[in-house]
N, C-alpha and C positions, 0 to 999 in steps of 0.2 A: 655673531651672525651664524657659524657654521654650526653653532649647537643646538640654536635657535629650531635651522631648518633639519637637525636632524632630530628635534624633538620633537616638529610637526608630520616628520615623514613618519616614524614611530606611531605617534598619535592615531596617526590616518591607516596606519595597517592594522591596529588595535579593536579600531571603532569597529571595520570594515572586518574583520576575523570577526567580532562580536555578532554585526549586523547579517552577516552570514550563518552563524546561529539561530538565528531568533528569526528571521523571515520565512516563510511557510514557502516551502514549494509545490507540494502535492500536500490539500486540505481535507481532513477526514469529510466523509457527509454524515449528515442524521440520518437516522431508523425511518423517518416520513417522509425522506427523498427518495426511497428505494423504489416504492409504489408508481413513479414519474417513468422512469427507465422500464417498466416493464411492458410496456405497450407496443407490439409488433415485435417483442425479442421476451429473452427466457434470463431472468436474472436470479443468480445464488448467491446466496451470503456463506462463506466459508473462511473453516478455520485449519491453518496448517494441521496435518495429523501424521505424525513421524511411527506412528508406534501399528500401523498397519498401514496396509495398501488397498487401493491408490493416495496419492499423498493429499488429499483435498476431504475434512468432512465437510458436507454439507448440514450447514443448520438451520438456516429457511431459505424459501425457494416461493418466488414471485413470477408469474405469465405463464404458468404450465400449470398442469394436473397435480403432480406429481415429480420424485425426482429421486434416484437413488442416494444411499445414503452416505456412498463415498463414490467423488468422479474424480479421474483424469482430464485436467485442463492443459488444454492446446492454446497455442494463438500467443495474444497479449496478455503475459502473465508476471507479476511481479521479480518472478524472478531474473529476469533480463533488465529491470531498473534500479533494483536493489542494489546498494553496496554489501552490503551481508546477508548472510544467508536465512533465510526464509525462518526458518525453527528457531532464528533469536525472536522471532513473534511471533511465539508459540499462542498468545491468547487474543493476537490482535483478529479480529474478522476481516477478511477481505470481502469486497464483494466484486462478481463478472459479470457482466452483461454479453451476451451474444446467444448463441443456440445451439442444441445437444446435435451430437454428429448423426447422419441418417445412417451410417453404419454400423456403430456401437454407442449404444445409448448410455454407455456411462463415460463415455469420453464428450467431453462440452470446450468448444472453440469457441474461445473467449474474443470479442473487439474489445473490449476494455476493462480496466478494474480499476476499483477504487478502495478506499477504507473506511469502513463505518464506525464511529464510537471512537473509544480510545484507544491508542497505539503504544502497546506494551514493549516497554524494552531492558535489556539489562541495565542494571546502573550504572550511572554514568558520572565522571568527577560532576560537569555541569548538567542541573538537571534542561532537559528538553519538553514544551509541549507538547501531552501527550493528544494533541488533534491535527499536528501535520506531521509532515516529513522535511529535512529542513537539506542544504546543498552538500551537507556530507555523509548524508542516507541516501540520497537519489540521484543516480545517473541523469543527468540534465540533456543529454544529446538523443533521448529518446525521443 
């Protein structure tokens, strides 16, 4: 009997390690959602850029005119829900929704971000879907 339920308790830590895996927590969006979010706000699609400053380039840009070609993001930005650091997706795209500051126009305060397309990461023993973010990438208490 005790082996029984210490094979079930195992079992059950197993699945639930696994299923914590493989369930999505934060969902990349597609390229034709991005159009939706820009209405009454200023949305960018960017990609981490370590190799010059500010840390954000921009690679396209929805609800404005225009938009320089590297910003400074304020606000709600990944890196406060990330478990690691930004530059391990180096090719993932983020994207921000919010509006460029009225006092330096390459600084942009972000209310929210997402991820569009695929989400690039180093390899890993198990591989992961590259369309979300799963509970041992992302800070859940945000």
């Amino acid at each position: 009997m005790r082996k029984k339920m210490i094979f079930w308790i195992v079992g059950v830590l197993l699945v639930s390690l696994f299923l914590s895996w493989v369930i999505p927590v934060k969902i990349s969006m597609k390229s034709q959602e991005l159009k939706e979010y820009s209405e009454g706000s200023v949305v960018l699609v960017c990609t981490v850029d370590t190799i010059t400053g500010p840390f954000w380039k921009v690679e396209n840009f929805y609800g404005t005119e225009n938009a320089p070609e590297h910003v400074d993001i304020i606000g709600n930005i990944p890196e406060n829900s990330l478990k690691r650091p930004l530059y391990t997706y180096y090719h993932t795209e983020f994207v921000f929704i919010g509006n460029f500051s009225s006092d330096n126009p390459e600084v942009f305060e972000a209310v929210r971000w997402e991820v569009v397309g695929k989400i690039t990461r180093n390899s890993y023993i198990i591989p992961i879907s590259p369309y979300y973010f799963n509970i041992w990438e992302i800070k859940i208490n945000n």
